[in-house]
N, C-alpha and C positions, 0 to 999 in steps of 0.2 A: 667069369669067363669059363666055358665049360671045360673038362678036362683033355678034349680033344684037341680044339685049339688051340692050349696052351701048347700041347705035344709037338703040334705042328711049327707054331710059333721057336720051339727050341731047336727043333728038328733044320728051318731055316736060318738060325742063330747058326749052330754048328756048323751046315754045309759053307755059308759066309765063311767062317772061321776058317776050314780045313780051306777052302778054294784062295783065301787072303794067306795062308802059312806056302803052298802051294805057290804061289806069285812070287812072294817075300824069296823063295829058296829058288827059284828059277833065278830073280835078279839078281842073285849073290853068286852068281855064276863065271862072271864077268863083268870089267870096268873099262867100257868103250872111254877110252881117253880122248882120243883126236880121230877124226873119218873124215876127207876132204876128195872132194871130185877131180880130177888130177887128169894130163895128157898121158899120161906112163908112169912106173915106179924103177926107180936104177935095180942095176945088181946088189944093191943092198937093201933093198924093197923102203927104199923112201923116196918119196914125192917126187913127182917132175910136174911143172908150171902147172900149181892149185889156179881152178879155173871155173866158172859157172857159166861163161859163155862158149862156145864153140863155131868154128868155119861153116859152113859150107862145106860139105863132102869128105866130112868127120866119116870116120868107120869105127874108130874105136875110142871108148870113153872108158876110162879105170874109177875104183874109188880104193884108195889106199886108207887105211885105217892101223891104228895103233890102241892096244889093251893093256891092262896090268891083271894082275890077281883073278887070272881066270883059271877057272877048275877045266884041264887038262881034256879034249875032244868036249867040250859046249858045241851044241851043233847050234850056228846061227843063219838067215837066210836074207840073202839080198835078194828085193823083190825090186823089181827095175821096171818102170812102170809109164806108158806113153799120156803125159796129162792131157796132151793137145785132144785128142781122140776120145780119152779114156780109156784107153787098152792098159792091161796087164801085160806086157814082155815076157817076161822069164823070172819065174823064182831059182834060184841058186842056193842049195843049202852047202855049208861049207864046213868044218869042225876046225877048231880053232887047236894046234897044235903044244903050244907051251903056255905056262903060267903068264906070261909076260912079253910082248913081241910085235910084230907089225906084218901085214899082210895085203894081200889085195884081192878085188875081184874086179872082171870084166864088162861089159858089153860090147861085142863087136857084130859086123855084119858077115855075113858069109862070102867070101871072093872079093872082101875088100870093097863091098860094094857100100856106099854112104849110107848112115844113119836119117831118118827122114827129118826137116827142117819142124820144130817145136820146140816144148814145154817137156821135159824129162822130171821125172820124182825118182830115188832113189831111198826106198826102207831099209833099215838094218835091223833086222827081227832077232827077239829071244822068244821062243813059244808063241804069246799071243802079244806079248810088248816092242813097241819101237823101242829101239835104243837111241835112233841118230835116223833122219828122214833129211835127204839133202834135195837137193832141184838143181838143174844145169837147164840150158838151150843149146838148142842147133840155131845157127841162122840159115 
């Protein structure tokens, strides 16, 4: 094999390497434990009636989520995503406040006005990794 493309050949070997070290140290950022599609979260940011289906003339839909052993501001992004259509919604980046805890994010409509009747997805992003990809409907 000529000397150049062995260069090449290592030169790809290494980028692998640093791009898999790269990954490895993103995922050790945080340990999504439990992430459920939820009507609401109380004043103590836990769950109110885990749910994948929904009404008719829903406006707002929560995903509550709970972590451990996370490195302190991990920015992570809910991307909330219309399947029925294939639309994109809204990505949401959020920073995750303490090592250990429970949190939420939203989707709501503007004025209370209803969510459209579908197929909902819900990603839970670190960098370029799902952590937890949930689905709900509207009827």
């Amino acid at each position: 094999m000529p000397r150049s493309n062995r260069w090449f050949i290592l030169s790809l070997f290494m980028t692998a390497c640093l791009l898999s070290a790269c990954s490895i140290e993103q995922w050790g950022k945080i340990n999504l434990t439990d992430a459920q599609i939820v009507t609401a979260v109380d004043e103590k940011l836990m769950p109110v009636q885990i749910r994948d289906i929904f009404p008719r003339g829903t406006s707002k839909v929560s995903c509550w989520m709970q972590w451990r052993n996370a490195k302190i501001n991990t920015q992570l992004v809910a991307k909330w995503h219309y399947v029925t259509d294939d639309i994109r919604i809204l990505d949401y980046n959020f920073t995750i406040p303490k090592k250990d805890g429970t949190g939420s994010v939203n989707l709501s409509m503007p004025s209370d006005k209803p969510l459209p009747s579908g197929q909902y997805r819900l990603d839970i992003v670190l960098g370029r990794r799902v952590l937890k990809s949930l689905t709900f409907r509207i009827e």
